[in-house]
N, C-alpha and C positions, 0 to 999 in steps of 0.2 A: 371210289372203287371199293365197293364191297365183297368179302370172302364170307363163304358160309360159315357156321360153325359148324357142320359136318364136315368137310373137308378138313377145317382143324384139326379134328378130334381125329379122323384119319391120319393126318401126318403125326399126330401127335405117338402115334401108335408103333412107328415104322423107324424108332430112333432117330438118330444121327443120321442124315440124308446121305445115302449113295447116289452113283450114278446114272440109276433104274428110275430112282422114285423123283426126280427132280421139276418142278413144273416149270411148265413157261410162263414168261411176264403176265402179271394181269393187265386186262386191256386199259389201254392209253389212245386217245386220238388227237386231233389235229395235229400240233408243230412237238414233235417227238425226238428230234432229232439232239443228242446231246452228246457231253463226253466227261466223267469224272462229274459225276451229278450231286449238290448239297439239295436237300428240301426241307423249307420251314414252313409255319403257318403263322398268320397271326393274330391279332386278335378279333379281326373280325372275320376269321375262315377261309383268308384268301393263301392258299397253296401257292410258293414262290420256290423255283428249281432254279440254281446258277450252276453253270457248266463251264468249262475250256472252252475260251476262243480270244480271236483279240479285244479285249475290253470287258472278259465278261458277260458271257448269255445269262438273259433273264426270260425264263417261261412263268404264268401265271395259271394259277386253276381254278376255279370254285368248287368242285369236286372229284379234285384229284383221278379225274379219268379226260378231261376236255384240257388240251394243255393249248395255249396261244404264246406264242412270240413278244415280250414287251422290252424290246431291244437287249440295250447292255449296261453293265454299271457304268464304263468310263466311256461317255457317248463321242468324248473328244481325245479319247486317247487316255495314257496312262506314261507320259513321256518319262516320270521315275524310274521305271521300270526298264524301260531300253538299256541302259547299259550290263540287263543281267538276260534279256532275250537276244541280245544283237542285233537287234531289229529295229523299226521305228512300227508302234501298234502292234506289237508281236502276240503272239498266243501267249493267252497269261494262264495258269493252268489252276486245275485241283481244289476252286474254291470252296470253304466251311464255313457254312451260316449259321447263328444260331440267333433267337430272337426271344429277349429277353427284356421283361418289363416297358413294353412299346418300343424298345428299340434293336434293330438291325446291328449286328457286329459279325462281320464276314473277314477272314481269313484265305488268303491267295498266295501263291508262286509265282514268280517270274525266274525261266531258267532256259536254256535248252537241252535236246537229247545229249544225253552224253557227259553231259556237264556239271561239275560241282558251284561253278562261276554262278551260286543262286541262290535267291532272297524270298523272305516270308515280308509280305505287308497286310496291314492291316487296315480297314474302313469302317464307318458309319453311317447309318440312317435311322431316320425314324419313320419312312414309309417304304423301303426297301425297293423305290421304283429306281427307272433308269435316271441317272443325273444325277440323282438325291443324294448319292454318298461323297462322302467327308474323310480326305486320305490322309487318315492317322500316323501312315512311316512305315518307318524298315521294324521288323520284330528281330528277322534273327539272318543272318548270311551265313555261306560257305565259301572257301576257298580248294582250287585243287590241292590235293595234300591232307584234307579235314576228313574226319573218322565216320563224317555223315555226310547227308545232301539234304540239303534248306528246302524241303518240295514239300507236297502232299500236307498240308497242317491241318488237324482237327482239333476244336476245342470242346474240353469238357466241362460243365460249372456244374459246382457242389457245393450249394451255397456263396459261403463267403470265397471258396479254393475254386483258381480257374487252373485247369494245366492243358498244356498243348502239345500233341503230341505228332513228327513229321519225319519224314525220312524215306528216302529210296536206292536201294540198290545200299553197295559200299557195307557199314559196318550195321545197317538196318534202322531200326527204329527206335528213335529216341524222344526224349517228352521236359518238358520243366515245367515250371511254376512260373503263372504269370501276374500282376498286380490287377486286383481285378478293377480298381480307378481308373488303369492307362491301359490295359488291355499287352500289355509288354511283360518283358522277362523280370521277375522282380530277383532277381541272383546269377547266379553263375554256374550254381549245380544243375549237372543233367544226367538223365535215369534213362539208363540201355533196357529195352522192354522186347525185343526181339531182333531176330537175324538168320539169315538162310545162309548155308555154305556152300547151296549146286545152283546149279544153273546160273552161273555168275553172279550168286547172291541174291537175286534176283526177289525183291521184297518190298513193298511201298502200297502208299492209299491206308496209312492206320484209321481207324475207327475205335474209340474208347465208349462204350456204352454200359452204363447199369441198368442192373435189372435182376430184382431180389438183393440177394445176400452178394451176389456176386460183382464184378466188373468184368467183362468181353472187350478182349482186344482182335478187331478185326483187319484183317491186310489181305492185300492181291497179290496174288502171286504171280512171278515167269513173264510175259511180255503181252502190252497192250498197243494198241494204235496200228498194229499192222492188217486191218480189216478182217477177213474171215482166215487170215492166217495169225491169227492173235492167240495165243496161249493165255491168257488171265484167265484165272481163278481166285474163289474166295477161300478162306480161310480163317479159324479164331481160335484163339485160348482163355483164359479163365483166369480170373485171380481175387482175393480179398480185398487186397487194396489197389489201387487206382497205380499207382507208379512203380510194380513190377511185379515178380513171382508169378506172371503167367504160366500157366500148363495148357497142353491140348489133354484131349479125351481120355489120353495113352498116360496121359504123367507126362508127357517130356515139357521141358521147358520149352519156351516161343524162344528162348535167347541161342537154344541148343538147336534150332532148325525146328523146333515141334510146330504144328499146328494142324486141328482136325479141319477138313473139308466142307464148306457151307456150302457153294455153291458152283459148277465147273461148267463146259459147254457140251451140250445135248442139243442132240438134232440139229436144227436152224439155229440154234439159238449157241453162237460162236465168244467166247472170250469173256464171259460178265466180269465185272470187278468194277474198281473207282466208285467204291460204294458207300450208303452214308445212311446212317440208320433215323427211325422220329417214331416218338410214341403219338399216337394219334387213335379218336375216340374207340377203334375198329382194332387197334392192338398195336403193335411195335411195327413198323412199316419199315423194310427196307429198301433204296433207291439204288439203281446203279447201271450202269453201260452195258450193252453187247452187241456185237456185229451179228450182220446178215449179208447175204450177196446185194442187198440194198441200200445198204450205210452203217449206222453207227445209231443205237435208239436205248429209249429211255424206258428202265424196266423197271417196275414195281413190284413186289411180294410184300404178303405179311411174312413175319415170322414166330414160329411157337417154341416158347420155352422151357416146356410142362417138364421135359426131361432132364434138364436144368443145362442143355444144351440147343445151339440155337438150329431151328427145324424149316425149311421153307417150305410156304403152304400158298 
């Protein structure tokens, strides 16, 4: 899916996107249907989106506008995980793939609504198809009581430093330091990167992306999953380094409730969020969820940075 670069250079023009200037997804066809979307590619050009569902949706592209169904990671279940879904095969949520040096390393939840009773695990592949992966463990749990919730994990690799960062609702978003041989917690310290104080806190789906000088911490805001009555939005802050001092636009800090507005719902297009950004030949691609009175679909944008904030075009 390609964007002109006149439309670029249009948004590029109109700042920090309001709620006037916002475009709808670019187009996607066939099996569209997702929720909390990661997108990789790899080295041979083939576009892989994993989504929320039991086991693991896996969509495939060859150019990222043709999406087809290619099952799930865990084709027989993911029986570790029951005791943090209550379920048997339960919706495993918020996967983050990243794929690096031919190999697949995806990042998931198991929890349910409401619930701090929830775990981050980790997998591998080296073809990222269904079956293929190799389940690495538990990365990090929560209990009721704990200052976070074990959900939403994104990783970021910076060279030799992996850090992860995950968190919903409660005391917001938090992030560590992981070993980048096991793909785990290599310590014990952890770095508070943001938090909301209304709407019940209401705060999750991090995104840690660079790009220039900066790092971009991306989160959703207010409430997802209840179809066209869905309140998510996106949202980001800014920082020099990687594990805190976020601001939004304004100067507030992200820990302080800050965060400027990327993207909210317009028209048809109800709730975006659960989103997950990929540099790609055509520019920084953003992926992410939003309802319609028809389900639940998979939305793409580029986005432009020229302002040295993030612009959907």
């Amino acid at each position: 899916m390609l964007f002109s670069f006149a439309l670029l250079a249009v948004a590029a023009l109109c700042g920090v996107a309001d709620a006037q200037t916002f475009p709808n997804p670019g187009l996607v066809t066939g099996d569209t249907t997702v929720a909390d979307p990661t997108m990789v590619k790899d080295s041979a050009g083939t576009y892989f989106v994993y989504s929320t569902a039991p086991g693991l949706q896996i969509l495939t592209s060859t150019d990222r506008t043709a999406f087809t169904f290619a099952g799930t990671v865990w084709p027989n279940g993911a029986s570790w995980t029951d005791v943090y879904t209550g379920t048997t095969n339960g919706n495993l949520w918020a996967p983050d793939c990243t794929y690096l040096n031919g190999q697949f390393y995806l990042y998931y939840a198991a929890s349910s609504f409401g619930s701090q009773n929830s775990a981050i695990f980790f997998a591998t592949s080296t073809t990222g198809l269904s079956g293929s992966f190799t389940n690495q463990g538990l990365v990090t749990s929560t209990a009721t009581g704990d200052a976070f919730n074990a959900i939403d994990p994104n990783l970021i690799v910076m060279g030799s430093v992996w850090f992860l960062s995950f968190g919903s609702f409660w005391d917001g978003i938090y992030g560590e330091l992981l070993a980048s041989n096991t793909g785990k917690p290599s310590g014990t310290t952890l770095d508070h990167l943001a938090q909301r104080f209304v709407n019940s806190d209401a705060m999750e789906a991090s995104v840690i992306f660079q790009n220039g000088d900066f790092f971009y911490l991306f989160t959703s805001w207010d409430l997802c999953c209840m179809g066209t009555s869905s309140t998510y939005s996106i949202h980001v802050g800014r920082s020099t380094t990687y594990n805190g001092n976020y601001v939004d636009a304004d100067g507030v800090a992200l820990t302080d409730g800050g965060g400027t507005i990327v993207l909210e719902s317009h028209g048809d297009i109800i709730g975006p969020g659960g989103q997950d950004l990929l540099n790609d030949v055509d520019g920084v691609v953003m992926v992410y969820h939003y309802y319609t009175s028809a389900g639940t679909f998979l939305g793409i944008n580029l986005l432009d940075f020229s302002t040295g904030w993030p612009v959907v075009v």
